[in-house]
N, C-alpha and C positions, 0 to 999 in steps of 0.2 A: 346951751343946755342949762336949765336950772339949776342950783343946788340940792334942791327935794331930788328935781329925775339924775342927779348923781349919786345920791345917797339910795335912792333906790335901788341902782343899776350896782352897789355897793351888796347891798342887803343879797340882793338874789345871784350877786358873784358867790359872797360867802354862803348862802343856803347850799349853792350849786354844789360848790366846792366839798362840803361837809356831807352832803349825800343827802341834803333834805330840800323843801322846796320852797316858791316863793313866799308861799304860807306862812313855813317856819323861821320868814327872817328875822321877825320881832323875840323868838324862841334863842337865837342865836348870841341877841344880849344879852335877854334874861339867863342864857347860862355862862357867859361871862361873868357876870354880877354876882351870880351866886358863887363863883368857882375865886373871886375876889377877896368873897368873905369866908372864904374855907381855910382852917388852916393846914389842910394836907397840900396846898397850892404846890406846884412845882415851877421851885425857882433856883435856880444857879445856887451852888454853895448848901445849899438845903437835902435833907434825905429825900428822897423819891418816892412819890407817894405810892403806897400800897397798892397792886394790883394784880391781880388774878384772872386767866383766860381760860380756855380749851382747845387743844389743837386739834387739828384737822379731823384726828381719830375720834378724840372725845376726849383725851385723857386732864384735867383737871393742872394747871399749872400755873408761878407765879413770880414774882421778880424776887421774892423773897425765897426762890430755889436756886435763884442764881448769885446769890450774897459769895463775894471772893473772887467771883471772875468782873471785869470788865462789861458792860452790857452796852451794846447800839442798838436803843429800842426804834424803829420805824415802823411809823404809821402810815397804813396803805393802803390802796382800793385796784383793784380788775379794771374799773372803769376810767382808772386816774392815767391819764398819756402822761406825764412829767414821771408818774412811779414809775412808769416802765422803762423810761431813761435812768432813772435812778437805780434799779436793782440789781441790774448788772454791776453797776460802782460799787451798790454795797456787796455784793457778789465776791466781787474780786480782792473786796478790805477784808473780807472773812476768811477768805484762802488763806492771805499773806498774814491776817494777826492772827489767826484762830488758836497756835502754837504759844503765843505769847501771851492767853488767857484772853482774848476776844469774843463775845460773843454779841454774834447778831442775830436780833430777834426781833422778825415782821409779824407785827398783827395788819390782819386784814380786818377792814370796817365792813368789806360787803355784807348785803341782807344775808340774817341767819336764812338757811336751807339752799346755798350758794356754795359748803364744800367742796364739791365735786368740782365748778368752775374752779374754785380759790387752787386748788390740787394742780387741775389742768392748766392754769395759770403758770405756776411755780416749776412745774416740770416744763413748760414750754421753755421757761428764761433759764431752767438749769440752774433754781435755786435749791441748795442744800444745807441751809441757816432752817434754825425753825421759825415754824409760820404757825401764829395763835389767831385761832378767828374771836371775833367780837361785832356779830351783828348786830348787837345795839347801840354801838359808838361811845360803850364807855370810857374808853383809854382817850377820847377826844377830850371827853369832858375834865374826866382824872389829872392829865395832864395840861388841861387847857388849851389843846391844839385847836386853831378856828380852821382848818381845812388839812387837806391831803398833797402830797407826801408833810410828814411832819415824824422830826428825829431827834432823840434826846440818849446822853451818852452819860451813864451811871459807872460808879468808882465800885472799885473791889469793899468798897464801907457799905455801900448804897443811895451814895452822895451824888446827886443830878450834878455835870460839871459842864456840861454844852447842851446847847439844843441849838435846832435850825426848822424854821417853816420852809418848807421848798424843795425841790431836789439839791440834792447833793453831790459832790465828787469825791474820790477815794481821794484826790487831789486839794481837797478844799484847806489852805492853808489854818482856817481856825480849827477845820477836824484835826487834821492831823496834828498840830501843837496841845489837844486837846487829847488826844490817844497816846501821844508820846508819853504824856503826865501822867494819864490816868494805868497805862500799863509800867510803868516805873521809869522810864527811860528820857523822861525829861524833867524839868522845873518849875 
């Protein structure tokens, strides 16, 4: 195989991945690039950049409502098989920290007018974290996530302290030393 036909088979992993299509794989760096020279970038050590959803109901909500608790922001899709292995994990991190000032909070990227799945979805897996929808993949951009699942863990300041592309486990040794810190109980 070529180099071109691997960077292509590249391009339209990541269009796939992000929810868009092979079209928009050249779309894909130009928002990197841009998101490069932005200085709300979200990066380890830095405040978390600004952002604002609407859940399920409609109701208007934003990370800067959650300033004092702990946040595990995940980014998710209906159509993502890895999410659906993952949300259970995050499921069960939110039982066990919820007491210790935890809060887990899934934005869905499905297409706006997709509620009622996103709903049906969350009650399927028995999630009971809030779920903020975001049809138009801002928080991809916002946070710079190049695909789905993708999860970043903000301090009681508003200080970004982890992320991770990929699924996760309630188990994942850099979470967890990463939760310990940021809920007071570790170093």
């Amino acid at each position: 195989m070529s180099v071109t036909g691997i960077l292509v088979g590249v391009a339209i992993f990541l269009a796939a991945c992000t929810g868009g299509t092979a079209a928009d794989s050249d779309g894909a760096a130009n928002a990197a690039s841009r998101t490069r020279s932005s200085p709300t970038r979200a990066r380890i050590g830095n405040p978390a950049p600004a952002y604002a959803a609407r859940t399920i109901a409609g109701d208007s909500v934003s990370l800067a409502d959650h300033r004092g608790r702990v946040v595990l922001l995940n980014i998710w899709a209906t159509w993502c098989h890895p999410c659906r292995t993952e949300i259970p994990e995050l499921q069960a991190l939110y039982e066990k920290e919820r007491e210790r000032g935890l809060e887990v909070i899934g934005v869905s990227i499905d297409a706006g007018g997709e509620d009622a799945a996103v709903a049906d979805f969350a009650r399927e897996y028995g999630v009971t974290y809030p779920i903020w929808r975001d049809g138009d993949g801002r928080v991809s951009t916002t946070f710079a996530a190049v695909g789905v699942p993708a999860t970043y863990l903000i301090d009681r300041d508003g200080v970004l302290r982890w992320s991770h592309l990929g699924p996760v486990t309630a188990s994942d040794p850099a979470l967890v030393q990463a939760l310990e810190t940021a809920l007071g109980g570790g170093s």
